[in-house]
C-alpha positions as CSV (number, residue, x, y, z in Angstrom):
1,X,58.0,157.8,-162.3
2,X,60.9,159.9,-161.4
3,X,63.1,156.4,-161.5
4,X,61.8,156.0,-165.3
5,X,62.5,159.9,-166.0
6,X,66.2,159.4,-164.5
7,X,67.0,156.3,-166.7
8,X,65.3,157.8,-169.8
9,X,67.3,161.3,-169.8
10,X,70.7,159.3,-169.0
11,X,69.8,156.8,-172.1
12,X,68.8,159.8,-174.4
13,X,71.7,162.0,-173.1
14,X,74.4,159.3,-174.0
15,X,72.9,159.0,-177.6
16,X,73.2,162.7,-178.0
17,X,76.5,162.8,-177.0
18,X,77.5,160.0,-179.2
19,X,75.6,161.5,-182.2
20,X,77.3,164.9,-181.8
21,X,80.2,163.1,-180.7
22,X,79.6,165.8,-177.8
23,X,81.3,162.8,-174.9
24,X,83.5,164.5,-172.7
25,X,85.9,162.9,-170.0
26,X,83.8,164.4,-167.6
27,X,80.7,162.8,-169.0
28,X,82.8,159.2,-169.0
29,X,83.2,160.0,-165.4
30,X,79.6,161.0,-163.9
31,X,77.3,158.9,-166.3
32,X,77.9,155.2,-164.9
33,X,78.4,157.0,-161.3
34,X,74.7,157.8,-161.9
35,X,73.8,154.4,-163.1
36,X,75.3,153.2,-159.7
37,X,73.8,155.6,-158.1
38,X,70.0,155.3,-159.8
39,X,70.0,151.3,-159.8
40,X,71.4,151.2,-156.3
41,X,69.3,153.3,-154.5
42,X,66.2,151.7,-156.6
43,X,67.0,148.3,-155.3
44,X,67.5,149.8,-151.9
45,X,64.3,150.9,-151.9
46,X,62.6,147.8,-153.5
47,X,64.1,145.8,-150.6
48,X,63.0,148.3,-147.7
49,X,59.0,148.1,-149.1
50,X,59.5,144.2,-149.6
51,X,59.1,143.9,-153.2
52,X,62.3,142.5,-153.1
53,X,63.0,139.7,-150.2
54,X,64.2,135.5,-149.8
55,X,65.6,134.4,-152.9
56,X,64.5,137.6,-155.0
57,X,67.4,139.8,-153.3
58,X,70.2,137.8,-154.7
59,X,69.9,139.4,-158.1
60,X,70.1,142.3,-156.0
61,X,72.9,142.0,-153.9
62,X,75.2,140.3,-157.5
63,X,74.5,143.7,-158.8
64,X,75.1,146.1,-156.0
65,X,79.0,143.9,-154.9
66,X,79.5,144.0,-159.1
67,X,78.9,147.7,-159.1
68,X,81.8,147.9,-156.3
69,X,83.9,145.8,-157.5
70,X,83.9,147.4,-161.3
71,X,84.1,150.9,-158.9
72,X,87.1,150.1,-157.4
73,X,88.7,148.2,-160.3
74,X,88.2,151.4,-162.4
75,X,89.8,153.3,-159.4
76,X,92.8,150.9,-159.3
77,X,93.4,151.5,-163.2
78,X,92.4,155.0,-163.6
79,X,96.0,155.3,-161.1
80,X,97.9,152.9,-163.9
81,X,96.4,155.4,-166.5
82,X,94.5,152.0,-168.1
83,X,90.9,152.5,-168.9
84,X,88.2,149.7,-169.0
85,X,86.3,150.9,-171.9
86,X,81.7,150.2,-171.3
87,X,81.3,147.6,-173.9
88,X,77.8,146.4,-175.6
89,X,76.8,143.9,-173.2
90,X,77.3,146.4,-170.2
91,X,75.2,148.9,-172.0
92,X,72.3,145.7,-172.0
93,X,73.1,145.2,-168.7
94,X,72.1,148.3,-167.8
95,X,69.2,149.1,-170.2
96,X,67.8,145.1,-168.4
97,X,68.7,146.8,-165.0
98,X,66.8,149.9,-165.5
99,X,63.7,148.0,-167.3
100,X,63.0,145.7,-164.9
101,X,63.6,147.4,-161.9
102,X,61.2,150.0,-163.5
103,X,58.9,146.9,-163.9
104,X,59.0,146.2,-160.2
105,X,58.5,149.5,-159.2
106,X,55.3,149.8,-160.9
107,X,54.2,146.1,-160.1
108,X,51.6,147.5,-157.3
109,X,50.0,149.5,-160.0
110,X,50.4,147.6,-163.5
111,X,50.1,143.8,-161.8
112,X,46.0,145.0,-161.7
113,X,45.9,146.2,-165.6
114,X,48.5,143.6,-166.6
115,X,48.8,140.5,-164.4
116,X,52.4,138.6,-164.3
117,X,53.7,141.4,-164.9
118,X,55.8,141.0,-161.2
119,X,57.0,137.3,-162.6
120,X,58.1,139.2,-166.0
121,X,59.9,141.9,-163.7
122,X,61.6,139.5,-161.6
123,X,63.1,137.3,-164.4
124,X,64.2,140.7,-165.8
125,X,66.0,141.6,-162.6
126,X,67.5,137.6,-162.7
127,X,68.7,138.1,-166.1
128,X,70.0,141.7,-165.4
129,X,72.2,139.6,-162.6
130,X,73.1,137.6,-165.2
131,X,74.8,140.0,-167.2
132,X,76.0,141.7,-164.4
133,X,78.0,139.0,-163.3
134,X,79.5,138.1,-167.0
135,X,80.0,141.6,-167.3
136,X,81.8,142.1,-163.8
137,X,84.1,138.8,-164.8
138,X,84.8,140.3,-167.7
139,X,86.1,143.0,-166.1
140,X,87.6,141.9,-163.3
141,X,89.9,139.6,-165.9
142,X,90.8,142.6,-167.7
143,X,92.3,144.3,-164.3
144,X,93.8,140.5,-163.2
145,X,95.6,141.0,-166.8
146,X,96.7,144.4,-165.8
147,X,97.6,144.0,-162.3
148,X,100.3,141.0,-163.3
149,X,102.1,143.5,-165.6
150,X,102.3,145.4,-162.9
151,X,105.8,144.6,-160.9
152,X,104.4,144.8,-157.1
153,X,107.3,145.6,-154.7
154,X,108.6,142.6,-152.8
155,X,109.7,142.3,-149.3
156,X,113.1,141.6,-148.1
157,X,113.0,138.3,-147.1
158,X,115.9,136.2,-146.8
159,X,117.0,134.1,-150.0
160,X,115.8,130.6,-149.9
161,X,118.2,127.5,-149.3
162,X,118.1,125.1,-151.6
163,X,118.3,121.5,-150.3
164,X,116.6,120.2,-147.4
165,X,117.8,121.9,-144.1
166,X,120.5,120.9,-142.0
167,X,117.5,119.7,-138.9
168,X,115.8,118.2,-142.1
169,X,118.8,115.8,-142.7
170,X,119.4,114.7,-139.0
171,X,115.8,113.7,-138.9
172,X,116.5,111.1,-141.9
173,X,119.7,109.9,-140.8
């Protein structure tokens, strides 16, 4: 309940925002930190009481290294002042994320009044890990794009000789 409660205030908060074009940098900031934060420690805990396990914790591990890597490449490009803007399909991504992991977490109690819904739940989480993963390329190109603009310093190494080397030669002769 309190997992449902935590996605439904974020969702309805970010519309708000939006509507009364109310956003703030700060808000940019902490709202996908508390996506991270809500869909990690979800699955976390879906793993620990074995609702999640074998195959079923893939989905589950593509989103939690995606959520890392889209962490730290946000880091990376906050310090080049370039911004990766949340585009529709990571809002989907999310609203999947938090809809079936809801699903799971109810699955004890709704699999009686509603059976399959545990199958439903789990090809939610497998398309959530979809989308996670397009969305994480997508991202992850965007910071490639970014990071070759970016001259990295090089080290002093000693210029290369052109032509085979001296030993090189001998050898042939």
């Amino acid at each position: 309940m309190l997992f449902c409660l935590a996605g439904l205030t974020d969702a309805v908060d970010g519309m708000i925002a939006r509507k009364l074009k109310a956003e703030s940098s700060l808000g940019r900031m902490l709202d996908p930190i508390a996506d991270k934060l809500i869909v990690s420690a979800a699955l976390l805990m879906l793993t620990a009481d074995r609702t999640l396990q074998g195959v079923h914790l893939v989905p589950a591990l593509v989103i939690l290294c995606r959520e890392i890597l889209v962490s730290g490449l946000r880091e990376f490009l906050a310090g080049a002042d370039v911004s990766l803007p949340v585009t529709r399909v990571a809002k989907m991504k999310t609203v999947v994320q938090m809809v079936a992991i809801a699903a799971l977490i109810a699955t004890t109690a709704s699999e009686r009044m509603l059976p399959g819904v545990t199958v439903v739940a789990l090809f939610g989480l497998w398309f959530a890990a979809a989308l996670t993963m397009y969305t994480g390329y997508a991202y992850l190109r965007a910071g490639l794009v970014h990071a070759r603009r970016v001259p990295l310093p090089r080290p002093n190494l000693p210029a290369p000789r052109h032509g085979p080397s001296k030993d090189l030669r001998e050898m042939h002769q």
